[in-house]
N, C-alpha and C positions, 0 to 999 in steps of 0.2 A: 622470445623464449617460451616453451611450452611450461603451464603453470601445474595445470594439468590434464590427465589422460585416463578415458574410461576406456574400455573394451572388451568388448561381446560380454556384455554385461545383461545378464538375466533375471526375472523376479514372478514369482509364481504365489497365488494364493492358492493353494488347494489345485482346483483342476482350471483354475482362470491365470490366463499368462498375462502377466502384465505389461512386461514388453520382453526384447528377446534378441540378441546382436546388437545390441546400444551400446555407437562407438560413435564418443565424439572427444575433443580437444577445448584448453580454457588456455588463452596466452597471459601473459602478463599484460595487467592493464585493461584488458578488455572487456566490453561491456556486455553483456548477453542476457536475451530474453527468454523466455521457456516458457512454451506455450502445446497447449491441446485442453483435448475436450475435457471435463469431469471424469474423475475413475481410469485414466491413463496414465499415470503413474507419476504425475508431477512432484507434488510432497514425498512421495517415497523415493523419488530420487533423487532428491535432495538431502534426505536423511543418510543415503547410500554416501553421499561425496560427502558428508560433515562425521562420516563415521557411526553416527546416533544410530544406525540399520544394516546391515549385511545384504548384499545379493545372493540369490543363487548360483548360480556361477560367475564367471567374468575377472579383470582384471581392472585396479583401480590404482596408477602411481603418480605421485605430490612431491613436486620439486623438493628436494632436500631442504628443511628450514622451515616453509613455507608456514605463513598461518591463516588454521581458517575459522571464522564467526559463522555460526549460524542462526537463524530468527525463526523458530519454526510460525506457524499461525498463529497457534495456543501456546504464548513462551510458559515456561514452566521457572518457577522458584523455591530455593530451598525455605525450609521452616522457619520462621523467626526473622525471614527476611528483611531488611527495609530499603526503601529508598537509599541511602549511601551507602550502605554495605554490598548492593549490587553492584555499583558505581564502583565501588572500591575494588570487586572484582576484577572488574574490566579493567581497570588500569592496572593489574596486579603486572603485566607482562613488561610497562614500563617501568614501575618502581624497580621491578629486579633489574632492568638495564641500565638506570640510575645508579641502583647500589653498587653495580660492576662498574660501571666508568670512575665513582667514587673510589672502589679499591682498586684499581689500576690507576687514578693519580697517585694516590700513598706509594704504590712500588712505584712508580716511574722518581719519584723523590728519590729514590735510595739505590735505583736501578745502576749497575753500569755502563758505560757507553757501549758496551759491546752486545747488550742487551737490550737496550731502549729504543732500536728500530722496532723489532717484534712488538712490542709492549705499544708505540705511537701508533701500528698499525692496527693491532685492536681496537687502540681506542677511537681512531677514525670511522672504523667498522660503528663500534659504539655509537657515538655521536650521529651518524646516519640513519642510523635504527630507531634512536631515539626520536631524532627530527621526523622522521615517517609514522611515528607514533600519534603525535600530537607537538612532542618537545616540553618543556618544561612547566606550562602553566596551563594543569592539565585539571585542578578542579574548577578552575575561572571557567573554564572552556564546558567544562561539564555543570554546572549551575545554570549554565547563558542553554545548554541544550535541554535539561529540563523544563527551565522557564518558558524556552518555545513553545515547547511541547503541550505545555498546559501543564504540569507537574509543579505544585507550591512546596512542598513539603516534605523538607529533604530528610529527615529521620522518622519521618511516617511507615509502618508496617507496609508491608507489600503485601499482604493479606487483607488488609480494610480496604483496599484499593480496588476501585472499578475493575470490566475483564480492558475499558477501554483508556484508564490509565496505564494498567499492568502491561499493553500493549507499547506504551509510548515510553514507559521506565527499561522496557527489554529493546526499543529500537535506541534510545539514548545509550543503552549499556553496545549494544552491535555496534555503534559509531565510534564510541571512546578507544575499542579494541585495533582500531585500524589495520584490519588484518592487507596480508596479501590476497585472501576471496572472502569475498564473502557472500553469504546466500543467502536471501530474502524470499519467504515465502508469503506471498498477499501482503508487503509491509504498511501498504493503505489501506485496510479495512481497520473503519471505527476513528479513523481521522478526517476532520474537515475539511472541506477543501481547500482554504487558504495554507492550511499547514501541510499538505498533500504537495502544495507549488514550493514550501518551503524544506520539505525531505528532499524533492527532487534535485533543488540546488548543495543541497548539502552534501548527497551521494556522489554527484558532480563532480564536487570536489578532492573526493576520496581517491589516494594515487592507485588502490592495488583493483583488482579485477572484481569484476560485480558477475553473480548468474541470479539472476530475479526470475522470480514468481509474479505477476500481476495479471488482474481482468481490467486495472486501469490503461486506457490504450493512448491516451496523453501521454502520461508516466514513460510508458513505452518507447514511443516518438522523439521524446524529451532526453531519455538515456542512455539505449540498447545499441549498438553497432554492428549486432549480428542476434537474427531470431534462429531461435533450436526448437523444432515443434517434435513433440514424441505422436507417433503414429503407436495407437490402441494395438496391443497387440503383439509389436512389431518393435524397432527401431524407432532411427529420428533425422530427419531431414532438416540441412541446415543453408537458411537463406541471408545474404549478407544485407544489412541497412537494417535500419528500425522497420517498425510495424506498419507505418505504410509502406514501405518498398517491400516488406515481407508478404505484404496484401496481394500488390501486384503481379510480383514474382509467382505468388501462389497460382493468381487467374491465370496466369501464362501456361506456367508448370498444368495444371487440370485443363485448358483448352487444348492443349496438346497431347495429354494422354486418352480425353475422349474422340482427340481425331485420329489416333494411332489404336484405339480400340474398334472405332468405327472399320478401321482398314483391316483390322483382325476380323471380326465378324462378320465383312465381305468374303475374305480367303475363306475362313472357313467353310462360311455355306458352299461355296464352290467345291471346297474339298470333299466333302460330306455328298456333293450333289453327283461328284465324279466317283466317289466308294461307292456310291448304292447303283451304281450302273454296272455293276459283278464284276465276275473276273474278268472277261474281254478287256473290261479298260483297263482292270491293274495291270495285266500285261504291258502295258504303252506305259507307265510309271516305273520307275526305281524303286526298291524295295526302300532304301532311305526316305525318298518322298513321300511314303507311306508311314514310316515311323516320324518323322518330322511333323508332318500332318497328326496325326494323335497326340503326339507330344505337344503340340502349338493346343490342342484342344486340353489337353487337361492342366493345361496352366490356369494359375488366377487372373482373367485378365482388370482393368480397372474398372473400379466399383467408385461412384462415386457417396463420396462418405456419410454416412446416414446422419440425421440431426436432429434431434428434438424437436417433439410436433406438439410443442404447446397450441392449444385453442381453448376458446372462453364459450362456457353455457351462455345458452339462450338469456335475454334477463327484459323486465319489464321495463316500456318506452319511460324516460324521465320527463316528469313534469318539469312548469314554467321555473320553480324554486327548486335550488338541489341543498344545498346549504348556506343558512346566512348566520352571519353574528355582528354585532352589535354591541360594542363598547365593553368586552368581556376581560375579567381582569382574573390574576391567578397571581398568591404570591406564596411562597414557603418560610415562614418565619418575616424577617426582614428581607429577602430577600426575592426581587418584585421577579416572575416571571411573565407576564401578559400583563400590560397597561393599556386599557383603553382600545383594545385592537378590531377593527373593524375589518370584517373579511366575507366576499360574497363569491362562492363556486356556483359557475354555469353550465352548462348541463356542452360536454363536448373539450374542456378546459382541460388543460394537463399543467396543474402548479407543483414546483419543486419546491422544497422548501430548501435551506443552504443557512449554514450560522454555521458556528463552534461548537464543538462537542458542551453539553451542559445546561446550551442557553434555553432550550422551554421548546425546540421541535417536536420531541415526543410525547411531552405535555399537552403543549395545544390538539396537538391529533387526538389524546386521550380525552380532552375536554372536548371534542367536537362530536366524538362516538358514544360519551354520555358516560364514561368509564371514569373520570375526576371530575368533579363538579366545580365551574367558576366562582369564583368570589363576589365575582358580579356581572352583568350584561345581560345577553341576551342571544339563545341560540335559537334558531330554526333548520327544521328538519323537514324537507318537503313530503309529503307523503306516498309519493312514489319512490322516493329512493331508499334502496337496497341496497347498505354497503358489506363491500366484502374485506378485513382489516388482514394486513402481513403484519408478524411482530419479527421484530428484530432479532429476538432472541431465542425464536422458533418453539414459542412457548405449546402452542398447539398438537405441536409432534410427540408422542411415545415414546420415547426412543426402545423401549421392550415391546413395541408393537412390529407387524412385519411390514412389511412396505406397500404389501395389495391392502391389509385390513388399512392401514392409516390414510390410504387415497379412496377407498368405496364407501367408508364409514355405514357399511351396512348394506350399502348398492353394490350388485353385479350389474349394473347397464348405468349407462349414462346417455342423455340428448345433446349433442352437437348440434347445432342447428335443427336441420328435420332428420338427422341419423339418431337409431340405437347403435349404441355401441357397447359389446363388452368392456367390463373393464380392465379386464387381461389385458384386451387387443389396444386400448388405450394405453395403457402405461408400458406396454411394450412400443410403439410410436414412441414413448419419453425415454425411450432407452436403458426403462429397464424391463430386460427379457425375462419370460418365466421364472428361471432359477433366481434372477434376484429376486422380485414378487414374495419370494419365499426368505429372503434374509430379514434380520432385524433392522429397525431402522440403526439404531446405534451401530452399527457395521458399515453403514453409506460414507461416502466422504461428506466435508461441510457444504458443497457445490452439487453432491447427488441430492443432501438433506433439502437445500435450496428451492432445488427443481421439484422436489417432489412437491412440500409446503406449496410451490406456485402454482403445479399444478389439482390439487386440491381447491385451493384458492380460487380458481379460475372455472370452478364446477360449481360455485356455489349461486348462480344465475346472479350475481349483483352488477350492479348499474353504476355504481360508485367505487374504484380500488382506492385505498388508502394503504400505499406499501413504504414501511420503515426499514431501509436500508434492503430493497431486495436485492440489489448486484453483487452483496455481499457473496467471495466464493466461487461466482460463476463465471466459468470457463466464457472463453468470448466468441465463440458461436451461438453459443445460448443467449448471451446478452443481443446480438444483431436478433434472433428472432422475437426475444421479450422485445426490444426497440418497435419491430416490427408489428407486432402483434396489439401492443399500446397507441400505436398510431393508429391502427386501423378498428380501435374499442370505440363502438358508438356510443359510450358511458363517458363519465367524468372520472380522474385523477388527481389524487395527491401524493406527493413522492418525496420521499426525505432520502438524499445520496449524497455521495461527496462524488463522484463519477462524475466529471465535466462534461464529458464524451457522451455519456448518457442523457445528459441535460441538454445537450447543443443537440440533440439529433431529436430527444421526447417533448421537453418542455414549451409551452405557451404562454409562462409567465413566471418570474421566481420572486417567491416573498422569504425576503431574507431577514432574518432574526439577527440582531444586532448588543442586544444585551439592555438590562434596567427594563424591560417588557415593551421593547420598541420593536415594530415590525413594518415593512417598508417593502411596499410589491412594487417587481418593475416587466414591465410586459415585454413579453420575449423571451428567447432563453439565454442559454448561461453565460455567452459569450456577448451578447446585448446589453444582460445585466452588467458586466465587468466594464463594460463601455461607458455607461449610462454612471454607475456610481463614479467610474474615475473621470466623468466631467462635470459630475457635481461637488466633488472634493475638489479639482481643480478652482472650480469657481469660488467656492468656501473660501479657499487659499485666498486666492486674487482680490476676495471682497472682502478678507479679513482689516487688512492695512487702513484700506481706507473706509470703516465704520471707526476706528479705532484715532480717537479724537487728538491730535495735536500737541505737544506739553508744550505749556506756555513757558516764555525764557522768561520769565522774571520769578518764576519761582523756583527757591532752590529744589535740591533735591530733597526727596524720601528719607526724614532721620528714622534709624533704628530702635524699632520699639526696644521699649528695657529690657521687658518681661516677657518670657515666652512663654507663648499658649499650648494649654495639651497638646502633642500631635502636631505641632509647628516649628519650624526650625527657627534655631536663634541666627543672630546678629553673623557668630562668629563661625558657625555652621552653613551659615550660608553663601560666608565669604569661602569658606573651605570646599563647599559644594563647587562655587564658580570656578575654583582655580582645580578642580580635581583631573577634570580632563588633560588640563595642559601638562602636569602633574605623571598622569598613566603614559602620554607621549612620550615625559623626558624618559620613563622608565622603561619602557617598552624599544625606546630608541636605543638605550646602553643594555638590555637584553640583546639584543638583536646584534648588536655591534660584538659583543662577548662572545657570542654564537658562532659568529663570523669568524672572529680569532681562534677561535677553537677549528672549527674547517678548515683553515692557513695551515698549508702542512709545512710551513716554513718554523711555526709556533712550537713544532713539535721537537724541532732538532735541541730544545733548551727544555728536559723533563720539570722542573723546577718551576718553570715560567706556566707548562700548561696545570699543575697545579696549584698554582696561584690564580691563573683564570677562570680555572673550576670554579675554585673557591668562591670566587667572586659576581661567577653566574648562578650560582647557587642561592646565594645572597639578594641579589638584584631578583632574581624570579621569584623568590618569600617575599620582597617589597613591591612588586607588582601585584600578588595574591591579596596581597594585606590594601593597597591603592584600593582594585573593584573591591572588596568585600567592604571598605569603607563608604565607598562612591554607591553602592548596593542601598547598603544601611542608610546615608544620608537621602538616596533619592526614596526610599519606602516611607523617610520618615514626611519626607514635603510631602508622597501622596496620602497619608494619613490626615494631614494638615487640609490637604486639597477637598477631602471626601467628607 
């Protein structure tokens, strides 16, 4: 069943058309990608289908009922926000269908039989709704997706928060809402990668329809069952399978229409060759073959699609040493970021760096460019190299500057290799033409911002890139040519990404940041690494048992200390600890079973009896809430004790 329906849907800034006849379909359940260049209208289409935007013209209708969540890039929060108040938003649409099922037992109590079918069927309806929600144990379930996330701090301001917490408090709050669509724009920028494989199983999971935003092409692979790419301009072209079948499909779709071009360009010349032979030959032709013929010529025929011409100034040869370090340490309060870490870049080397948002990646980069000074060790800086830094946060940009002054910084020419180059005519190759040249930066989207920063970046003749998070945003034609362009940089590389995709096609080694200031290089890239650690944890595993010494039978057991230590659980706490799991089964088991009786639409013929069962899963779901929030507490307090 169709979820929803655009059509001939248009969007214009001024005198630039954004797109224009954008007509496509969402079914129930289906998964879709949406994909194209930077500045084609991806976020604002998205804004069109969540309501937050208007089109110019066009039609837009939503299954009756239907709900839908939106995640824009940049989530937005009201004032005084916090962490559960968000949260509490989100579930505002189950609380209410709780409260309704609630007062629809009370009248089914009192209901008469002549009335209590109507009254059963609602609440069936109910109960369905609710279970598609999440179902009853719905802050357990949202404390376990904060914790994933990296979020400790459940009544903390959403104003004191990172922009890369703020991001994981609004992807936790998009989840809780379990709409029937929902729409994600970039929902992986600013999360790790470990937790990037752990969104993806989670949206997996979600029953209603997904339309995603992403440059992550894993992600893609992993979710999508139908890619939607908007053509600049224009419309949108819709290819079925994930991202690589959307790939292939594509090379197919473009071999074919430059061989159907090719044949166009053939007729033509012929026709062109037969009108300039005068009127003797038009005689021998039909006046239609003559209009056919003009008409065939002043169509648009295929153009294959222009792309960003990133290229890297000239830069001086690096010497024998590019950067070394030596037992260098960095800590912030108590809190150890670099211990001891030793690390040597070679001049040709492309290292990823990969950890958890927090743990010391943009640290250490900052200690190696001489920008945070270590606590201790030892840097070397070879004296040939040149580095050129991306910051993540595009701290370099103006955003009240226009987009020529913030890419020439005072140059009209630039050296390419042995070319001058304007730098009109350069940053028109970057795709942006004249008239943007002349806009503000603040007016670019985050992916135009991107490209621009890289390319700047990439003028500055250095020998050494240190880029923090640059896939952030960018459209994934750009990323295959930045892919491309990195491979073939005769300088050295440092990369901090969560883009696996990135990593498996760039990287030559990944030093991955672990936490307590432990770093640990493994050569190869990203998909090596993930091999290489899960056979050293394997082996951990295997070698643990047997280092672990024998208990001799003649002695008893471990008596129970009396007194408990700060921060360590007692005797009776711990026996409570053990039996907690068996504990949330039995409770979770009679949830479930109550759940059950309630869907028996046999249950329903006896008004009385399903409010008694209400009653009683009501009850049971507050004793499961109160189980984890106990099992929570007890386990916070052993790792107190552990720490």
């Amino acid at each position: 069943m169709t979820l929803l329906r655009a059509a001939n849907v248009q969007l214009s800034f001024g005198s630039r058309t954004v797109f224009q006849g954008l007509t496509f379909t969402i079914e129930e359940g289906e998964r879709v990608g949406l994909v194209g260049v930077n500045g084609s209208g991806k976020s604002s289409l998205m804004k069109i289908l969540a309501g937050a935007a208007r089109a110019d013209t066009g039609e837009l209708q939503l299954r009756r009922g239907a709900r839908v969540t939106y995640l824009p890039q940049e989530p937005e929060f009201p004032e005084g926000a916090t962490v559960a108040s968000e949260l509490s938003v989100s579930q505002a649409p189950l609380k209410e269908a709780l409260a309704a099922q609630a007062e629809l037992a009370k009248r089914l109590e009192s209901a008469p039989p002549d009335a209590q079918g109507k009254l059963m069927e609602q609440m069936a309806a109910l109960s369905d709704r609710i279970e598609q929600m999440g179902g009853w144990d719905t802050e357990h379930h949202a404390k376990t997706l904060l914790d994933r996330l990296g979020v400790k701090d459940w009544d903390r301001p959403v104003a004191q928060l990172s922009g890369g917490l703020r991001k994981r408090v609004a992807i936790a709050r998009a989840l809780l809402t379990r709409p029937d669509l929902l729409l994600l724009d970039e929902p992986t920028n600013h999360l790790d990668a470990d937790t990037v494989d752990w969104l993806e199983e989670e949206l997996d999971k979600l029953p209603g329809a997904l339309l995603l935003v992403t440059h992550d092409r894993y992600f893609l692979d992993g979710l999508v069952d139908r890619i939607v790419e908007i053509q600049p301009g224009e419309g949108v072209t819709s290819y079925p399978g994930n991202y690589q079948a959307y790939l292939e499909q594509k090379l197919v779709a473009q071999e074919n229409a430059e061989l159907a071009q090719h044949k166009r360009e053939r007729w033509i010349a012929q026709e062109v060759a037969w009108l300039r032979r005068g009127p003797e030959a038009r005689r021998t032709k039909s006046k239609a073959r003559i209009d056919r013929a003009q008409k065939l010529m002043a169509e648009k025929g295929f153009q294959r699609p222009k792309v960003a011409d990133l290229r890297v100034a000239a830069a001086p040869r690096l010497g024998h040493t590019v950067i070394e370090a030596e037992g260098l340490q960095k800590s912030f309060g108590e809190r150890k970021v670099l211990d001891n870490v030793e690390f040597r870049l070679q001049r040709g080397e492309r290292v990823g760096l990969v950890g958890p948002n927090g743990v010391g990646k943009t640290t250490f980069l900052r200690v190696l460019l001489g920008e945070t000074p270590p606590d201790g060790g030892k840097l070397v800086i070879g004296k040939n190299t040149k580095v050129a830094y991306y910051d993540q946060q595009r701290a370099q940009l103006d955003l009240e500057s226009t987009v020529y002054d913030a890419a020439s910084q005072g140059e009209d020419w630039v050296m390419l290799g042995d070319n001058k180059v304007a730098m009109r005519d350069y940053l028109d190759d970057l795709l942006f033409p004249v008239p943007m040249q002349r806009m503000k930066v603040k007016a670019l989207s985050g992916g135009e911002r991107n490209r621009l920063l890289l390319a700047r970046l990439f003028l500055e003749g250095a020998n050494v890139l240190v880029l923090d998070e640059p896939t952030n945003d960018l459209d994934i034609v750009t990323l295959n040519i930045l892919e491309r362009l990195l491979l073939d940089f005769g300088g050295s590389t440092l990369l901090v990404t969560h883009d696996r995709y990135f990593l498996d096609k760039v990287a030559t080694s990944i030093l991955t940041f672990e936490g307590n200031g432990r770093v640990t290089r493994y050569e190869g890239n990203y998909a090596m690494y993930r091999r290489l650690k899960e056979q050293a944890e394997a082996q951990s595993a295997s070698a643990a048992p047997a280092a672990k010494p024998a208990p001799k039978k003649e002695e008893p057991p471990p008596a129970p200390k009396a007194a408990r230590k700060p921060g360590k659980l007692s005797y009776k706490e711990q026996r409570e600890l053990d039996g907690m799991e068996a504990a949330i089964e039995a409770a979770e088991t009679k949830k479930a079973a109550l759940e059950a009786q309630l869907a028996d639409p046999a249950v329903y013929s006896n008004g009385p009896k399903v409010a008694e069962v209400n009653k009683e899963l009501e009850a049971t779901a507050a004793e499961v809430d109160r189980l984890y929030a106990r099992w929570q507490e007890l386990q916070d307090l052993a790792a107190g004790g552990a720490a």
